[in-house]
C-alpha positions as CSV (number, residue, x, y, z in Angstrom):
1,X,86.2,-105.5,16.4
2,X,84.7,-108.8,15.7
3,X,84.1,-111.9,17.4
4,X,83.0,-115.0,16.5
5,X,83.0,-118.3,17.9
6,X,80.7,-121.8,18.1
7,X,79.5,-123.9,21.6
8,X,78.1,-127.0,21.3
9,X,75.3,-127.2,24.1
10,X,73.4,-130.7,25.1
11,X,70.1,-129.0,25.5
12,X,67.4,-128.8,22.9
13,X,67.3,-126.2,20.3
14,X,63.7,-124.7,21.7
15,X,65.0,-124.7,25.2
16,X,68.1,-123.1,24.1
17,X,66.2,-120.2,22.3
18,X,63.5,-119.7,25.1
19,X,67.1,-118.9,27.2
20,X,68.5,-116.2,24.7
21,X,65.6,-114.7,24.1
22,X,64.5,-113.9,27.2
23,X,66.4,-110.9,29.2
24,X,66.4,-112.2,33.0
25,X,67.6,-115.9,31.7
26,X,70.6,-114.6,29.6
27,X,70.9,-111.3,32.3
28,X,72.4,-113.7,34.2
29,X,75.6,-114.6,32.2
30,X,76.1,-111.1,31.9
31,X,79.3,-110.4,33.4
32,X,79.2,-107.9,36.2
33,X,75.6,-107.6,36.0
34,X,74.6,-104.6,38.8
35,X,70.7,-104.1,37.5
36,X,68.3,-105.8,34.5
37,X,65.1,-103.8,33.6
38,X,62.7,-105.1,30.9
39,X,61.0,-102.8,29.3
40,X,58.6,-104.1,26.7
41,X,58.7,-106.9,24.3
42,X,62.6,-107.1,23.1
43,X,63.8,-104.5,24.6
44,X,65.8,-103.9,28.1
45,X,68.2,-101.5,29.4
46,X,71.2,-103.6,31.9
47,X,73.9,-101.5,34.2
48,X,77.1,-103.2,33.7
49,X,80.6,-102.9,35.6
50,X,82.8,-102.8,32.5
51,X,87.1,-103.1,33.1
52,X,89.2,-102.8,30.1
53,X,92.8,-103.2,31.7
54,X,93.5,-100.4,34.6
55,X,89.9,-98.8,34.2
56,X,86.7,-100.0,35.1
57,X,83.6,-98.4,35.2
58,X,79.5,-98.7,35.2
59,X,77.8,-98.7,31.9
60,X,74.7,-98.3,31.1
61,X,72.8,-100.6,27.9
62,X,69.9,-100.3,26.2
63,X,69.7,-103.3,24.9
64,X,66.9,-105.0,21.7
65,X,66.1,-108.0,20.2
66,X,65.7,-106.9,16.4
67,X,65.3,-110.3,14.3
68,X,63.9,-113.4,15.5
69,X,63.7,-116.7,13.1
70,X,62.3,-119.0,16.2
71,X,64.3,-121.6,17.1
72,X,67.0,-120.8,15.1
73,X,68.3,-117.0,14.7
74,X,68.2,-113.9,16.9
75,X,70.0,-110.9,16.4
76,X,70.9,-108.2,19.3
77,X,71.8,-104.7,18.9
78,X,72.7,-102.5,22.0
79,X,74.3,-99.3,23.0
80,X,76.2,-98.4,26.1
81,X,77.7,-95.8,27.7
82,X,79.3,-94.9,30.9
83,X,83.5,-93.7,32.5
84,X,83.8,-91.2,29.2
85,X,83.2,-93.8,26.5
86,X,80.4,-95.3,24.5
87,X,79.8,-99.2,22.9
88,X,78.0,-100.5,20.1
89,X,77.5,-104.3,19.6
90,X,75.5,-106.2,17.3
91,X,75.2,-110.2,17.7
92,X,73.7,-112.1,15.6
93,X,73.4,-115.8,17.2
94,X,72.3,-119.1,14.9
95,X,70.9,-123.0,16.7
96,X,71.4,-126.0,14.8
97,X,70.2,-128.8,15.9
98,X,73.0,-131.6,16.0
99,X,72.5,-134.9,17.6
100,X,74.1,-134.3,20.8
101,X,71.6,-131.1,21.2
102,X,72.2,-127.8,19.7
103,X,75.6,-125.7,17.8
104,X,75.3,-122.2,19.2
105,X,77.1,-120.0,16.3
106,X,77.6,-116.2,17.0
107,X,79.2,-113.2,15.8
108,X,79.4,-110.0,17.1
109,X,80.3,-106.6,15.7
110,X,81.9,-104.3,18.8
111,X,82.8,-100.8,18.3
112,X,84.3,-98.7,21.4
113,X,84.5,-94.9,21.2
114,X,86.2,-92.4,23.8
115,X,88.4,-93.0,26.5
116,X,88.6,-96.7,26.6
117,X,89.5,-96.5,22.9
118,X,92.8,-94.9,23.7
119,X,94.0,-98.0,25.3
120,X,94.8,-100.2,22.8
121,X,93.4,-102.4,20.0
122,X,95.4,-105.3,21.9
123,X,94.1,-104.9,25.2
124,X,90.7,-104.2,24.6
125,X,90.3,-107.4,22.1
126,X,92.0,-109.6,24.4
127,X,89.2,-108.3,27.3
128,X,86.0,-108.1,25.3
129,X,86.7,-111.5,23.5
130,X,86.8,-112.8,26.9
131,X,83.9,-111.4,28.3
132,X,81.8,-112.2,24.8
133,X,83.2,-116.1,25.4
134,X,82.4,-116.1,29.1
135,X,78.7,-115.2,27.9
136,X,78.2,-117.9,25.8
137,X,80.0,-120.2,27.8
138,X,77.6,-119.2,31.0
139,X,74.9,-120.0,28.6
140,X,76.1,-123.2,27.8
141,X,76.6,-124.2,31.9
142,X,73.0,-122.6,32.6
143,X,71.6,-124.7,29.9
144,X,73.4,-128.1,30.9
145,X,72.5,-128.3,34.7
């Protein structure tokens, strides 16, 4: 699945990338964040409560920062797992500076394997767009107060 999607965020472009790039500022837009480790440069592993429709469950990410342009692109990679099923996600997220402060642009590639695949392409792209949007929309409110 794919998502992609633009904010527009009245905070400078270096402020906005010192907040993505750094795990405990953009930890806490994680949705259902239960625990954040760093554990060297780029990388960090974060338990999650994920709920795709009727199941929920705790999942486990090892999350890494694997391209960095400073101020402008960063790309994430991560796997989970956790309730039976697995995720991969890739997000690749560009700044450009605009007068009013900076365009976030992001995609992300998400693949889901096991038993939350069984529930339905509809269902889980409804959820998981959410959740991706409620990141970046966090980001945005963390950014502008």
């Amino acid at each position: 699945m794919n998502f992609e999607g633009t904010y527009e965020v009245k905070a400078p472009r270096d402020k906005v990338w010192e907040f993505i790039i750094d795990p405990n500022k953009i930890g806490k837009c994680l949705p259902d964040l239960r625990h954040l480790e760093v554990e060297g440069q780029d990388k960090f592993k974060a338990l999650v409560r994920v709920g795709i429709g009727f199941m929920k469950g705790d999942f486990t990410f090892q999350l890494a920062i694997v391209e960095k342009t400073p101020p402008s692109h960063a790309r994430l990679t991560g796997t989970g797992s956790g309730s039976g099923s697995k995720v991969d996600l890739d997000t690749s997220i560009d700044l450009i500076e605009i007068d009013s402060g900076t365009k976030l642009v992001y995609k992300t590639d998400l693949k889901i394997g096991g038993v939350m695949s069984g529930l339905g392409q509809r269902v889980i792209s409804g959820t998981t767009e959410k959740t991706v949007n409620d990141v970046f929309a966090c980001v945005k409110k963390q950014l502008e107060t």
